[in-house]
Structures are given as structure tokens and as C-alpha cells.
N, C-alpha and C positions, 0 to 999 in steps of 0.2 A: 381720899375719894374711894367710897366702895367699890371693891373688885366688878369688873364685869365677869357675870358667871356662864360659861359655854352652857348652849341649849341645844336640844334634844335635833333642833331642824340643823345643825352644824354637820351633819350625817349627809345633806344633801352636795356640801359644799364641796364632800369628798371626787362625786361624780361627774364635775362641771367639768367639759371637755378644753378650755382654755387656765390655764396655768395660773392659779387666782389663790392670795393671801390674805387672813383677817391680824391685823396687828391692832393691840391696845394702846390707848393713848402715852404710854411710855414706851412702843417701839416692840411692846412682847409679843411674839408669833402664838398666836390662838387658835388657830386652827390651819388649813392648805387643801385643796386640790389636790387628789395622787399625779398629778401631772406636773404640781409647781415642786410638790417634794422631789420626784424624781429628775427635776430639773438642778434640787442643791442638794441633790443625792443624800435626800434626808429618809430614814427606814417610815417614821412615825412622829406623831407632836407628843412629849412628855410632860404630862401634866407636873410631876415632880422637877422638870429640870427644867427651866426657865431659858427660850431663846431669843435673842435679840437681832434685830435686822443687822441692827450695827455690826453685830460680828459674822453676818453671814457678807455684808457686801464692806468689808474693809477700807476700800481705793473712794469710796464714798464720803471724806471727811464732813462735809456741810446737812450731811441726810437728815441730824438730828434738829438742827436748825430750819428747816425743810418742813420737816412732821411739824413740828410746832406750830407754822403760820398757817395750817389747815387750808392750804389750798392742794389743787392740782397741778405736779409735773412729771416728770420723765428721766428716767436716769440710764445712761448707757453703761454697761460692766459688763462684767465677767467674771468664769467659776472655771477650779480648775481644779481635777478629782484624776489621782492615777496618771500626772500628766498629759492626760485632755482638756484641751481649754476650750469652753465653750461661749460663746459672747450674745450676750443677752438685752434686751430691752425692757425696762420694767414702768409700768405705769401706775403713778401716786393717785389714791383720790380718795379725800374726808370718807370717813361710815356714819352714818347720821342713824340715830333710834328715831322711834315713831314723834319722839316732842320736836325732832330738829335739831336733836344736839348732839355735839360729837363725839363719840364717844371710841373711836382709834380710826385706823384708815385699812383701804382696801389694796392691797396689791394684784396688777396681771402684767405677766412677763410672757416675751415673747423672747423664743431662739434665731437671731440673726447671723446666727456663724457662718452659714453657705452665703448670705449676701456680702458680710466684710468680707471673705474668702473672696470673691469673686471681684470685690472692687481693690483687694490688695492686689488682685490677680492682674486686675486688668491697668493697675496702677504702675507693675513691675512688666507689662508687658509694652505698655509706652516706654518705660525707662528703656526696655533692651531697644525698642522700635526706633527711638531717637537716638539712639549710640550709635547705631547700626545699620541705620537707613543709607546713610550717605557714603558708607563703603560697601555695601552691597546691592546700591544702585534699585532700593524699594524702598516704597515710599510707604507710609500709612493714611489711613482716614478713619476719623469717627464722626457717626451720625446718628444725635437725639432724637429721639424718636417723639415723643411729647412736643419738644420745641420745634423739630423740624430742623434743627441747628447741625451742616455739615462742614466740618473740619477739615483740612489738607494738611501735612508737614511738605518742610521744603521740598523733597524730592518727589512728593505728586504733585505738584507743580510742576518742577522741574519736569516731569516725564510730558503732560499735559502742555509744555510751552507755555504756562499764562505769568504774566508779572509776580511778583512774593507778595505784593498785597491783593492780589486774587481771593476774593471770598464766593464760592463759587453756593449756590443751589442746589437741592438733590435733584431736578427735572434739569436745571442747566448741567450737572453732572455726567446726568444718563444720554445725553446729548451729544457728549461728545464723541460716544460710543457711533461707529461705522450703522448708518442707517441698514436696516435689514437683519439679517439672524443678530448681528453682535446687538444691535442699542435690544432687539425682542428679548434677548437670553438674559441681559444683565437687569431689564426689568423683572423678568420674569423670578431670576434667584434671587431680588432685593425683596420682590412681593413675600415671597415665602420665607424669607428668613425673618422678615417683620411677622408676618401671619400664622405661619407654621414652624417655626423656629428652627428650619433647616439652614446649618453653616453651607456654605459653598465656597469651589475653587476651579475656576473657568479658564480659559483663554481662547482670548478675542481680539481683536480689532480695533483702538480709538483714531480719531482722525483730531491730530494735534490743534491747540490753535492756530498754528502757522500753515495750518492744513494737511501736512505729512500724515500718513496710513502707518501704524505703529501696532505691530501682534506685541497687547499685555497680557502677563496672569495678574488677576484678580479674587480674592480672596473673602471673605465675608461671617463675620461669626457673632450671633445674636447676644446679649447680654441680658439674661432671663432675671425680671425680681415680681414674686408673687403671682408668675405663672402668665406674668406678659415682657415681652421685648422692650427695654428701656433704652439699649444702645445695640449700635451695629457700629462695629469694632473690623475693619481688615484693612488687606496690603495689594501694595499693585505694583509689580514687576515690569519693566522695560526686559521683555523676550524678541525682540524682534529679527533680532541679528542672530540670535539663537534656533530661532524658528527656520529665519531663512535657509540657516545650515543646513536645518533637521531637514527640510523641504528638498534643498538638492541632494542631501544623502538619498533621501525615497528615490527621488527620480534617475539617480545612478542605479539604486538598489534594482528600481521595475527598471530599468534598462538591462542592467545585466539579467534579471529572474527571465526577459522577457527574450535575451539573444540565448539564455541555456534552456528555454524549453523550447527554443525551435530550432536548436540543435538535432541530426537526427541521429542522438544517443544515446543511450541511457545514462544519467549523470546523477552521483549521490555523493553522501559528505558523509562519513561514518563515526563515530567518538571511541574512544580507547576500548571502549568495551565491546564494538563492531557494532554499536546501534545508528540507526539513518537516524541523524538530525537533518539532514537537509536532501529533496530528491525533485527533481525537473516531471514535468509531463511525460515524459517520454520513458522513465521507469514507472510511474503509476499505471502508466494506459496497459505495460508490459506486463506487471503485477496484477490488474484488472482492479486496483483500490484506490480510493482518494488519498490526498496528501496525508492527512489525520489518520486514517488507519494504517501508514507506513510507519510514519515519524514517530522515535524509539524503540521502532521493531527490531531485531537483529535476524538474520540469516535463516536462526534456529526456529523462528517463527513465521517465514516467510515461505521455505525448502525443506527437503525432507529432512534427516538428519546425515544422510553419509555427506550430502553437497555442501552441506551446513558447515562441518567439520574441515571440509579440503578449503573452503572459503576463508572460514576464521584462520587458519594454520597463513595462508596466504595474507592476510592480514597484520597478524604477531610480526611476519617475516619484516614488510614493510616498513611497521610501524621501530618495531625491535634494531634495524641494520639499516635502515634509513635507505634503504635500497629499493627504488621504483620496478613495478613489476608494467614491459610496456610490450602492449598488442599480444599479448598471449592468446591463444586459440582454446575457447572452453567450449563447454556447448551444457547447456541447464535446460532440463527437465521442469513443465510445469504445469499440471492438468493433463498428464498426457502426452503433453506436446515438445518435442525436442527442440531448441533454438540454439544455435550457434551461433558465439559473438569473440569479437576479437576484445580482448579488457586490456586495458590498464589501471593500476592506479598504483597514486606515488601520495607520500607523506606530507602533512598539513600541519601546520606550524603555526603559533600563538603568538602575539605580540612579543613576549621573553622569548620566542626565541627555541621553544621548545615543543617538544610531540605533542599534537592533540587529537589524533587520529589521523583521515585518508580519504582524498580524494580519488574516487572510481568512477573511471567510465566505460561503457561497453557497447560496442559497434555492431549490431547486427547483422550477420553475414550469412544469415539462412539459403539468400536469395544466393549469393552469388557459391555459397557450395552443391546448389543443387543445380548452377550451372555449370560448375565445376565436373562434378557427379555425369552430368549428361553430357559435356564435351568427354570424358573419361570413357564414358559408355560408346560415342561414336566414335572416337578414336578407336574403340576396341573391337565394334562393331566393320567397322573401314577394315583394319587390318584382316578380321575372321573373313570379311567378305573379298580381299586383296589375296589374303592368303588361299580363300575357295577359285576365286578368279584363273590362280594360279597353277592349283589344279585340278582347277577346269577344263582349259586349258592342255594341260600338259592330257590330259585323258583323252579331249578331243583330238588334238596332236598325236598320242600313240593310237588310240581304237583306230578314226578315220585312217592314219599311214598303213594299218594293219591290211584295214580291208581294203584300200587302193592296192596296195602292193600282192595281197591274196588276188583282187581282180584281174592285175597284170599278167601276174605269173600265169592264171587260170587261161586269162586270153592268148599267153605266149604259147600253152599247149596244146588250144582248139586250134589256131594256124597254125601250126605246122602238125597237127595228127592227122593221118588220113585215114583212120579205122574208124567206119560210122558206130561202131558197137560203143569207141571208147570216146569217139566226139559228143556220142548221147550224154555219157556217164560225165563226161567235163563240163557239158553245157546244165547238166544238173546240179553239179556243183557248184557253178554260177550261182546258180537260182539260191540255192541256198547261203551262198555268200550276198548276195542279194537282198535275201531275206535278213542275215544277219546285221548289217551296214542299215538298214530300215528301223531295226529295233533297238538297236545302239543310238539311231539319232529320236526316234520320237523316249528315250530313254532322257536323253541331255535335255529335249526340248520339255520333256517334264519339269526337269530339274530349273531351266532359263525360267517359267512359269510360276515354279515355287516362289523365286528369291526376288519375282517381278510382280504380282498381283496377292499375295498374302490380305494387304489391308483390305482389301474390296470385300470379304468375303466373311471376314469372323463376325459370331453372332453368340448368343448363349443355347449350349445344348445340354440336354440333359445324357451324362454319361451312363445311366445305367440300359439308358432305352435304346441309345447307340449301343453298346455293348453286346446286349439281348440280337437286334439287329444281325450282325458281324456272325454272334454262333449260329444263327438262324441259317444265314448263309451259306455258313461251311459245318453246317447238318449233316451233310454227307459225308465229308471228309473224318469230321470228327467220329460217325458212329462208325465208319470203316477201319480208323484206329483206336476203336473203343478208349476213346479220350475223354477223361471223367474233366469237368468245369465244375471250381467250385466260384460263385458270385458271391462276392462281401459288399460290396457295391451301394452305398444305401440310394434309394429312393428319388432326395431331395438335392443328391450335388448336383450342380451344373459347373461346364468349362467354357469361357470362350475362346472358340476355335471355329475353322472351318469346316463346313459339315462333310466335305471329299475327305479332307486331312484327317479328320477322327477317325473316319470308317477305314481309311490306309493307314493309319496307325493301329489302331486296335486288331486291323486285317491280318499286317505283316507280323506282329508280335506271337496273334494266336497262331497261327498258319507255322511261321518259324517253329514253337513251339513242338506241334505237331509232328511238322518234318525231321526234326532233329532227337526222335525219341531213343528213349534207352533202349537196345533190344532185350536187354532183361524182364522190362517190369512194364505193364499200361501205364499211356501217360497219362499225371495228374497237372491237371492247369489250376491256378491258384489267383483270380481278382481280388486286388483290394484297393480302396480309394480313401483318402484322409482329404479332409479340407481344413486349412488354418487360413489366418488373416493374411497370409503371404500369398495363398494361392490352395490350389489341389494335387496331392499327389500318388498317381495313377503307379501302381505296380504288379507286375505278370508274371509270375513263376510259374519255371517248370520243373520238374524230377527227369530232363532228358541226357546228352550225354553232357552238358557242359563245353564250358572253351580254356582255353590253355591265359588264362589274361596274364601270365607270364609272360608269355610267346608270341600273343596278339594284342594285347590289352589295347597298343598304339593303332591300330588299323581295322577294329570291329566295324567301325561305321564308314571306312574307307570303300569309294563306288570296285564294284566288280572284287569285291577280297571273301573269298571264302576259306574255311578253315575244318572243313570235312570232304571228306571223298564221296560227294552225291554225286550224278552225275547233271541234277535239276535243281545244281546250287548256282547262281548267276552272282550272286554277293553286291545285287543293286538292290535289294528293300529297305537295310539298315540305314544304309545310304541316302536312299531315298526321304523316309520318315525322319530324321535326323531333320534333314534341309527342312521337312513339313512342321516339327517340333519349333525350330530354331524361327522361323519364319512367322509362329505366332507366340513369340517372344516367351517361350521355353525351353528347357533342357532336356538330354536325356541320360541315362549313367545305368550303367549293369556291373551287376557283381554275380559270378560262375564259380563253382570249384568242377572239376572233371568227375562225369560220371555220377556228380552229386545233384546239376541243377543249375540253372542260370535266372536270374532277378533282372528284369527291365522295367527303369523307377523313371516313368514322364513326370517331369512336372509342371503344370500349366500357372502361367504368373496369372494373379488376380486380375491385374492393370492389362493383360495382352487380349 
């Protein structure tokens, strides 16, 4: 038979996007497709070397037998290059010329590797499924998709209660699932994994034959060929007793989450590294942040760094020596704000047995130190005023005996004197002891005044206008002892105080001053006023002679104590203002060297 000779149109054959061979009626490969070549990983067709199907598809004994009978069929094989095997599909069929006669056959092959893959896949995944069902207490199902055919193995049955010869429906299947969310969800992931070839793994709810309420997983994974779902292939787990577990674990878990955040304590769980894995409401709301922005923070990022560091050390100690640190008194710093809390925390331990960080808690005791703090202050207050009472008291007791006993005496002299010259001279003396005994008690009753109506009276004054005031006043006095003032005073301070009490404070400070000059040199007076957060602090020097605070330091502000030889020193102003200071809940303090100059520092609390 003359050769069949390749033509020029065999150029086109190269292009054809499906995998197609031209063989001569003796089996010789004439031409290919670059897609069937590179299917037998062949480079090119050699018109010098002659190739035969037969030796491309080997495992094919009968092929030759085949070609002969000029019909059409199908041969399943496979090719294996570089040990890849690829498995293949190839389709026989007569090539007829334009008379009708045959003159070799056509080949087109298709690559089915991903399908065998898939159906060996799914053939080796029954065999595990059936081994293993019935000691792992899951059962399998598959469901044709074309036929509508669903299959059970014994133990979905068995999980389901129905007989072994149960052949169950895909709508009676979905049926047995708990009406509401459970039978809506498993419709729902059966639709999609038929429709959109989404696998799923659920748990739900069926209601047994026998009617029992049973939490299963459920499982589902499509079997894709040609880009549609042929089978639905999954497993269904008896969870129930499992679940139930998981269920009362939660509901112990929110019992306990829900008795430690209404604890009133700050409660946290920290890991080796001192980072919060675990913290209650009552450190967040403390912190001012949510669970999420606590959880794995450490110290170092929560606090400055000195707290940071004395924290972690306390930490190491715990975690290192296994030794609980309990109720210790700290007090942390945070925005500003100081809190004081009483901590413990003791070591936290792992199933083995071993460290895994530290349970902390911390007791907020703000409250009960600033009651602390203020029974501290009336206690202290009680005594200052117990100890003032006392001599009070004792001053009452000696002045008043003085001048009763000066009265006596005075009257034991006018009866029995008979010289009118010298009865005048005794009953003048009277008068003036009289007078004295009068200014001794509106003296005390000032004092009863002070330690008794202080609250009624404080208000905000401005000290520089007071001040101004006061020199105004002793205008005279001042330019008589050519007394230089100098005012540092700004403007804007105010104190609260009493408006009597500033002007007798400011009064007796200038005035003392004055009276107690150097005789060497004009006195110089010296205001100056500081305001901090704590309050204001008022101070009055002079260059006069000074005081011995050696000598006196214990008795400056003691009633009637003087420490110069005037004879218009009564030693009741210090005394006085003192009580007027102390009374709107400030201090007073002086520093003197002799002859150098004496400092009087009021300081007015913000809060009085």
C-alpha cells in the first residue's frame, strides 16, 4: 500500500487544544498535537525514526488487534516519565479520506490522574472509616449525588437508633436532625457542599429514633469530577456526653469568672514572665482598660518603671522560693493618683506539679487609710487641744489667783489705812488692778473665741490687699520708726482665712517687728508669699535684735512670755495668732539668729 504522505494542513493539527494523534494504518504515529506530545513527553515527530503506538502504550496487549477491526473504543493506561505516573484516557476512532476509506485512526487522550487520585483517595478512606468506625464510635455516610443514593455504615445507624437494615433518605436523613437551627444548619452545609463545593464540620443536635436529643459532629466533604460534586463523602461523631462535660465545665468556668469579678479585689493570674493571662473586672475598671488590652501586658507596660521593677523582684521571690507574699501594704501610683492596697500573692501550679506563675490579689484600702489618716489627725488634734485646755487652764488659774490675791491684799490695806492721802493712792491701785483683771479676761475670752467659732468665718482673701491694708494702718507707727517694707507679695494669691484673723496676724507680725528694732540700724521688713499645691506660704522678716531660740525656742508662742526688756511687752500676740493660725488649719514656725533678724513662716493649708 502506498505510503500515506504528511500534508502541509498537518501544521494545524499541532494547535488543537485537546490532546489528539494521527496514526497510519500500521499503528505509526504521523503526526500529534503539542499537547498529546507533551502528554508521552515526546520533544517532536521524526520523520526519520519511525514510532509505534504499540511501544508507547505497552500494558495494551490486544491494541493491535483493536486498530485492525476499524472500529471505535477506549483504552485506560498510563505513562510514567522521571517516576511520575500519569493515568490517562485515550479515545480510538477510524480516519477516513474524502472516498470513505480508511486510511489509519485518530487518537485523543485525556489526563485522569486527579480523578483515580481521588477515587483511590476516597476508596482508602472507607477502608480506614470501616476499620475504625466502630472503635472510635463514628460512623460514616455517602451520598450520590446523580442517584440520590445515601448510604449509612453500622455505627450511623447505630448513633441514629434505626435497625441495620435501615436504608434511610437524604430528606428522611436531614429529618432527624432537632427541628430549628440544627435540621436549618445541616441543610444548609449539605446545599453548599453539593452547590459550592464547600467541605463542613458542624455540631448539632439529632433526635434519635427512639426519640433521645443526641449533640453529634458532623462532617461533610464533596467529591469533585469535571468541576461538579458526584459524592458527598463524611462522618458523624456521638459527642454528646462530651459536650454535656464541655457545658458544665462553662457553667463552673462563668460561676467562678462571675464570683471573682464581684469580688471587691483586684484579682490576676500572671505567667513566668510576670505577664497577666488572666484579670477580673475589678483590675480592668482599676487599670481603666478592657480585658484585651491587659491580657499579656506585664507591669513594665502598665506602670512606670521604678514600680515595675520592685513588682517583678516580688514576683521572681514567689515564683523562685515558693513562698507567698500575704497582705503586704503597697500603695501604686497611676495617672497621678496614689492608691493603697493591701496584696498578696502566692504561687500557681500546673497539673505536674510545677511553677507556672502567681496568683495576685489586692485589697484596696485608700478608703480606710484616709480614715486612718483623719482619726490620726483627731487624735492629734484632741490632745493639741487637751494639752491647750490644760494650759488654759493653768493660766486661768495663775493670772485670775494673781489678781484675786493682789485685790485682797489691796483691800486688806484700804481697811485698815486711815491716811486719806494714802487711801486715795490704794484705791487707785485698785482701779488699776481692776483694769488689769478686765484685760486678762477679754484676753482669754478671745482666745475661748478663737478655738470656738473659727468655721463660721473663713472665706477667700486676697493677701496682698490685706497686707497693703495692715501697713496703711500702722502708717504712722511705721514712718515714726522709719521702717522700710519691702512687698514680694504677687497680686493673684489668695488664703482662706478669716478676715479678723489675717488682719491680727499680719497686724501682730508687722508691729512685733517694728517694736523689737535693732537700735543700730532702720528697720527693714521683708514680705514674701509662695503658693504650691499644698497651700501658701506667708513669711515676715525682720533685721531687728532677734531671739535666743536656744533659750526660748520652747516658749515663743507661749501666752504672756516675753524675751526683751520693754516695758510694752505683754507676750500675748504670738500667742494669740498662733491659736488664730492653728484654728484655720495652719501652722506657724520662726527662725531668729540674735541681732541678726528673726523669720515668721504662716502657712495657710489649701483644704482650711
Amino acid at each position: 500500500m502506498k505510503a500515506i504522505e504528511r500534508v502541509d494542513q498537518f501544521y494545524l493539527l499541532k494547535q488543537l487544544p485537546k490532546a489528539t494523534a494521527l496514526l497510519d494504518k500500521e499503528g505509526v504515529l504521523l503526526d500529534a498535537s503539542c499537547s498529546w506530545l507533551e502528554i508521552f513527553c515526546l520533544p517532536h515527530i521524526n520523520k526519520k525514526q519511525s514510532i509505534k503506538i504499540f511501544n508507547l502504550l505497552p500494558e495494551a496487549g490486544n491494541l493491535q488487534q483493536k486498530l485492525e477491526e476499524n472500529k471505535s473504543f477506549n483504552l485506560q493506561h498510563k505513562v510514567t516519565h522521571n517516576n511520575d505516573t500519569r493515568h490517562l484516557k485515550s479515545y480510538f476512532a477510524p480516519w477516513f479520506d474524502e472516498k470513505e476509506n480508511v486510511i489509519g485512526t485518530i487518537i485523543q487522550t485525556d489526563d485522569i490522574t486527579t480523578q483515580i487520585e481521588k477515587e483511590h483517595e476516597l476508596s482508602w478512606l472507607k477502608n480506614i472509616l470501616d476499620t475504625k468506625a466502630e472503635a472510635s464510635k463514628t460512623g460514616w455516610w455517602e451520598y450520590e449525588v446523580e442517584t440520590e443514593k445515601l448510604t449509612w455504615c453500622k455505627e450511623t445507624k447505630r448513633i441514629h437508633q434505626v435497625p441495620h437494615f435501615y436504608e434511610p433518605t437524604a430528606i428522611e436523613a436531614i429529618e432527624f436532625y432537632k427541628n430549628g437551627h440544627s435540621r436549618n444548619k445541616v441543610a444548609m452545609v449539605f446545599h453548599k457542599a453539593i452547590a459550592n463545593h464547600q467541605p463542613y464540620d458542624v455540631k448539632i443536635i439529632i433526635v434519635t429514633f427512639n426519640g433521645d436529643e443526641r449533640w453529634v459532629r458532623i462532617t461533610g466533604r464533596p467529591i469533585i469530577c469535571n468541576g461538579k460534586a458526584v459524592k458527598i463523602f463524611g462522618t458523624i461523631k456521638d459527642i454528646h456526653d462530651q459536650e454535656m462535660a464541655e457545658t458544665k465545665i462553662k457553667e463552673n468556668q462563668q460561676l467562678l469568672t462571675t464570683l471573682v469579678d464581684s469580688l471587691p479585689l483586684n484579682v490576676y493570674v500572671k505567667d513566668l514572665e510576670s505577664k497577666k493571662v488572666l484579670v477580673n473586672k475589678g483590675e480592668c475598671n482599676y487599670l481603666n482598660k478592657s480585658e484585651d488590652q491587659i491580657i499579656g501586658k506585664s507591669d513594665f507596660d502598665l506602670y512606670d518603671e521604678e514600680m515595675a521593677k520592685v513588682s517583678r523582684e516580688e514576683d521572681l521571690q514567689v515564683m523562685k522560693h515558693l513562698t507567698p507574699i500575704i497582705g503586704k501594704e503597697t500603695s501604686i501610683t497611676l495617672n497621678g493618683k496614689t492608691t493603697h492596697f493591701l496584696t498578696s500573692k502566692i504561687p500557681y501550679f500546673d497539673l505536674d506539679g510545677k511553677v507556672s506563675g502567681l496568683i495576685g490579689m489586692s485589697l484596696d484600702i485608700s478608703a480606710m487609710k484616709n480614715k486612718q489618716r483623719e482619726l490620726c489627725n483627731l487624735i492629734k488634734i484632741t490632745s493639741s487641744q487637751n494639752q491647750k485646755l490644760i494650759s488654759f487652764a493653768h493660766i486661768v488659774s495663775h493670772n485670775l489667783r494673781s489678781h484675786s490675791a493682789n485685790f485682797s491684799m489691796l483691800l486688806g490695806f484700804l481697811n485698815s489705812e486711815k491716811d486719806q492721802n494714802e487711801r486715795e493712792r490704794i484705791i487707785k491701785m485698785l482701779r488699776q488692778a481692776s483694769d488689769n483683771q478686765l484685760e486678762t479676761l477679754e484676753n482669754l475670752n478671745q482666745v475661748v473665741d478663737i478655738n470656738t467659732k473659727e468655721s463660721e468665718t473663713k472665706k477667700p482673701l486676697n493677701l496682698k490687699n490685706n497686707i497693703v491694708r495692715v501697713l496703711q494702718d500702722l502708717s504712722a507707727v511705721l514712718e515714726k520708726n522709719d521702717a522700710q517694707i519691702v512687698n514680694n507679695v504677687a497680686d493673684t494669691i489668695e488664703v482662706n482665712c478669716a478676715p479678723a484673723y489675717l488682719d491680727s496676724i499680719i497686724l501682730n507680725l508687722i508691729s512685733n517687728a517694728v517694736k523689737y528694732k535693732s537700735p543700730d540700724r532702720l528697720p527693714l521688713i521683708t514680705i514674701n508669699a509662695v503658693k504650691s499645691n499644698e497651700g501658701v506660704l506667708l513669711s515676715i522678716s525682720d533685721n531687728g535684735l532677734g531671739i535666743d531660740l536656744d533659750r526660748y525656742g520652747d516658749k515663743i508662742f507661749g501666752m504672756y512670755k516675753t524675751f526683751h526688756n520693754r516695758k510694752d511687752a505683754k507676750g500675748f500676740g504670738l500667742y494669740l495668732i498662733k491659736n488664730q493660725i492653728e484654728a484655720m488649719g495652719g501652722s506657724i514656725t520662726v527662725q531668729s539668729i540674735i541681732d541678726k533678724g528673726t523669720t515668721f513662716n504662716v502657712y495657710f493649708n489649701e483644704e482650711s
